[in-house]
C-alpha positions as CSV (number, residue, x, y, z in Angstrom):
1,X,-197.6,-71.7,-61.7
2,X,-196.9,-68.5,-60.0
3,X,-194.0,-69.6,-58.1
4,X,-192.8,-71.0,-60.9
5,X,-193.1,-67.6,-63.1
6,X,-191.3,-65.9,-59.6
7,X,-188.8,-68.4,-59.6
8,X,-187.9,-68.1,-63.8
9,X,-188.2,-64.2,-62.9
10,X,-185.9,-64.4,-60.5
11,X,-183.3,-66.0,-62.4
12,X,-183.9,-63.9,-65.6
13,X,-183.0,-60.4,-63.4
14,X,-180.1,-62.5,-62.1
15,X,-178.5,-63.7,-65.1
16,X,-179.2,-59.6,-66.3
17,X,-177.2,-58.4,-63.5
18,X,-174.5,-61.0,-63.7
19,X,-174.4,-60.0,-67.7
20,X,-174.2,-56.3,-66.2
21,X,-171.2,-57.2,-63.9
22,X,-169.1,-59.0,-65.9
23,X,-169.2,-56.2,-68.9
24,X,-168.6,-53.7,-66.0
25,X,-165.5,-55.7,-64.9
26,X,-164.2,-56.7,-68.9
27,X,-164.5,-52.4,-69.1
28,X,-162.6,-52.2,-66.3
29,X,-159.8,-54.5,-67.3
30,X,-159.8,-53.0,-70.5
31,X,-159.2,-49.8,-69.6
32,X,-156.3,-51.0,-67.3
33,X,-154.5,-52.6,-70.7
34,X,-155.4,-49.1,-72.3
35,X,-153.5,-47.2,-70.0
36,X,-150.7,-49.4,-69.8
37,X,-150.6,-50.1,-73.6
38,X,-150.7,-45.8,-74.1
39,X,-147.9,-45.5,-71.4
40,X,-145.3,-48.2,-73.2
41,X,-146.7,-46.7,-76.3
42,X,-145.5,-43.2,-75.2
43,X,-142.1,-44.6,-73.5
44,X,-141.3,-46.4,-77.2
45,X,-142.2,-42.7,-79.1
46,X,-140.0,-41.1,-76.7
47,X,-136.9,-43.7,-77.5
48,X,-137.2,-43.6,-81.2
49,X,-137.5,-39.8,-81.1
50,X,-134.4,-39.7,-78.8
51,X,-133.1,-41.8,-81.6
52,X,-133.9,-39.7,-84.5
53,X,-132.8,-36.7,-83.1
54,X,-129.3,-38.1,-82.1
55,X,-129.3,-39.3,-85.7
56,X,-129.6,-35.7,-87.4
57,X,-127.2,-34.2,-84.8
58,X,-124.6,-36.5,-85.9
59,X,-125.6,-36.0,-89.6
60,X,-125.6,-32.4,-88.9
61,X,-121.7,-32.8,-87.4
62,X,-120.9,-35.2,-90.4
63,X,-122.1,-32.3,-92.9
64,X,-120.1,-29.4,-91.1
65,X,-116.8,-31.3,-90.5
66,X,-116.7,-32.2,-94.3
67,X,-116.7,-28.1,-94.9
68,X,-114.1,-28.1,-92.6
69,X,-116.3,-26.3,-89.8
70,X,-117.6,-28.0,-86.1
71,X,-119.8,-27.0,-83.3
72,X,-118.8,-25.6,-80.0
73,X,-119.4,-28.0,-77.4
74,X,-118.5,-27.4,-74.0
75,X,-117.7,-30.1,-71.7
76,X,-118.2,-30.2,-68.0
C-alpha cells in the first residue's frame, strides 16, 4: 500500500507540474499574439489617421479655392 500511495503521489505532483507548464507556455504564446495583435493594431491607427488627415487637408483646399484663395506649397 505504500508504494502504491508513492506511486499515485508521484503522478498527482506530475500531472500538477505538467498543468503548471502548459499554462506557463499558453501565457507565453498569448502574450506573443498580444504583441503582435497591438503592433498591426497600431500600424492600421496610423493608416486610417494618415487617411483622415489627408481627407481634411483636401477638404480644407476644397473650402479655400471656392473663396477664391489657396495655400502656398512649395515644391522641391
Amino acid at each position: 500500500m505504500h508504494n502504491i500511495a508513492k506511486t499515485s503521489n508521484w503522478h498527482e505532483k506530475h500531472q500538477t507540474f505538467q498543468v503548471a507548464r502548459d499554462n506557463m507556455r499558453a501565457n507565453k504564446i498569448i502574450a506573443e499574439e498580444m504583441k503582435i495583435a497591438n503592433r498591426e493594431l497600431a500600424i492600421r491607427r496610423k493608416a486610417r489617421l494618415q487617411e483622415l488627415l489627408e481627407l481634411e487637408a483636401r477638404m480644407y483646399e476644397e473650402e479655400l479655392a471656392r473663396k477664391g484663395l489657396a495655400i502656398y506649397k512649395e515644391k522641391l
